[in-house]
C-alpha positions as CSV (number, residue, x, y, z in Angstrom):
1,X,-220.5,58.7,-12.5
2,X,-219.2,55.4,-13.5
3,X,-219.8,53.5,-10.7
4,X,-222.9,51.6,-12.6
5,X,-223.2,49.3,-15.5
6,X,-225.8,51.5,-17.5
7,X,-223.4,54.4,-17.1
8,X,-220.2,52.6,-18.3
9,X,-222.3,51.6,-21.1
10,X,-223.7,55.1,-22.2
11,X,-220.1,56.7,-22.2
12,X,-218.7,53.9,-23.9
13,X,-221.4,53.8,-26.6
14,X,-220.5,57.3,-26.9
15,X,-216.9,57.6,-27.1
16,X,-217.1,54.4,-29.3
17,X,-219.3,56.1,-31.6
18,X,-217.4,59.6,-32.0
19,X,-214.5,57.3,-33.0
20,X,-216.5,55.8,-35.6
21,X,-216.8,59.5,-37.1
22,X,-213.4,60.6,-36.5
23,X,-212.4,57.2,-38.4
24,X,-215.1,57.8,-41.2
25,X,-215.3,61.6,-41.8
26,X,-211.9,62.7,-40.7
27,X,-208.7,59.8,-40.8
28,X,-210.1,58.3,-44.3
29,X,-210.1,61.4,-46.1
30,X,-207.0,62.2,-44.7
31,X,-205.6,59.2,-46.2
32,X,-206.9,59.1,-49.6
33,X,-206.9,62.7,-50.3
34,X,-203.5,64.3,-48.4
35,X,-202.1,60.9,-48.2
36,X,-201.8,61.0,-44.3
37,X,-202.0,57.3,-43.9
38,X,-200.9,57.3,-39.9
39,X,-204.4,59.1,-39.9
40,X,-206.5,55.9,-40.1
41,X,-203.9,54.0,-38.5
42,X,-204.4,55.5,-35.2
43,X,-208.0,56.5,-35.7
44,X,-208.8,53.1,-36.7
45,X,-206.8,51.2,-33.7
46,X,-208.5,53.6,-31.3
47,X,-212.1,52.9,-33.0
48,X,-211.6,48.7,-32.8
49,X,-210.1,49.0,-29.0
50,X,-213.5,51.1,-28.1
51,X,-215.5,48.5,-29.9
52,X,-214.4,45.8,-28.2
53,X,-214.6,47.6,-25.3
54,X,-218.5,49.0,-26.4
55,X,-219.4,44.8,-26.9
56,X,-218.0,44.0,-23.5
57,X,-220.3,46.6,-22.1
58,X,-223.2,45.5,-23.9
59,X,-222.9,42.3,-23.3
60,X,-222.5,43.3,-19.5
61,X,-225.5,45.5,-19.8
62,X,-227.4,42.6,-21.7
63,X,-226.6,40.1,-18.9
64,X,-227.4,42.8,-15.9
65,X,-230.8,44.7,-17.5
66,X,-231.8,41.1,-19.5
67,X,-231.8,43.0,-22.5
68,X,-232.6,40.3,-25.2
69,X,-233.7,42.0,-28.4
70,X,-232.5,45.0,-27.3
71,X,-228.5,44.1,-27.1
72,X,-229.0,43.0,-30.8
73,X,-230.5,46.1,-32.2
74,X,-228.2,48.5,-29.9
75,X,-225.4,46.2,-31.7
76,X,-226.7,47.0,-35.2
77,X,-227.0,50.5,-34.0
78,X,-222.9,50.5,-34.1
79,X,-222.3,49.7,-36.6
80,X,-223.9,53.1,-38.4
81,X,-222.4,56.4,-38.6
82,X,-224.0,58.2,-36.0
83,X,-225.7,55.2,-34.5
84,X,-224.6,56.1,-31.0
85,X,-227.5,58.8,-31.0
86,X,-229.8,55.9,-31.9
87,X,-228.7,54.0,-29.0
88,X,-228.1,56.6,-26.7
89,X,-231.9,57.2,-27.5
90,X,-233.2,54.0,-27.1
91,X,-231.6,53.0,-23.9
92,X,-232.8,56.8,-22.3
93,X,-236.6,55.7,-23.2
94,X,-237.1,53.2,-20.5
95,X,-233.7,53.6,-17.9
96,X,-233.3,50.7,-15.5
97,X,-233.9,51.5,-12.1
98,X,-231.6,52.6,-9.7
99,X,-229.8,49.6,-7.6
100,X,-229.1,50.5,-4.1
């Protein structure tokens, strides 16, 4: 399953962006209204480890597909609540083709 680029990309993306939400909707109001503070601690470590990890692939997957335009807006994309959607969108309209 993760034997390709495109795929590392897509789960990454994905688990990137569900720990943008769990951050955002979840850790933060756990901290400023039950004053659980080791909520955004670990959310947010977790969150900026899959980012890095979510650029790395993108700029992997911009290098390998010669995405130009594309690698900036799927950046953007991140950086919105629910922007993994958005990207997982995108990339699914026009797939690269298979490498054998």
């Amino acid at each position: 399953m993760l034997n390709d680029t495109f795929s590392r990309f897509r789960v990454i993306s994905f688990v990137e962006g569900l720990s943008y939400l769990i951050l955002v909707f979840i850790a933060m109001p756990l901290k400023y209204f039950a004053g659980y503070e080791i909520a955004v601690k670990v959310a947010g470590m977790t969150h900026g480890i899959l980012f890095i990890l979510f650029f790395i692939a993108l700029f992997m997957a911009m290098k390998k597909y010669n995405w130009k335009f594309l690698s900036f807006q799927l950046f953007v994309y991140s950086l919105i609540p629910f922007g993994f959607i958005l990207i997982e969108k995108t990339i699914m309209k026009t797939p690269p083709k298979k490498l054998k």
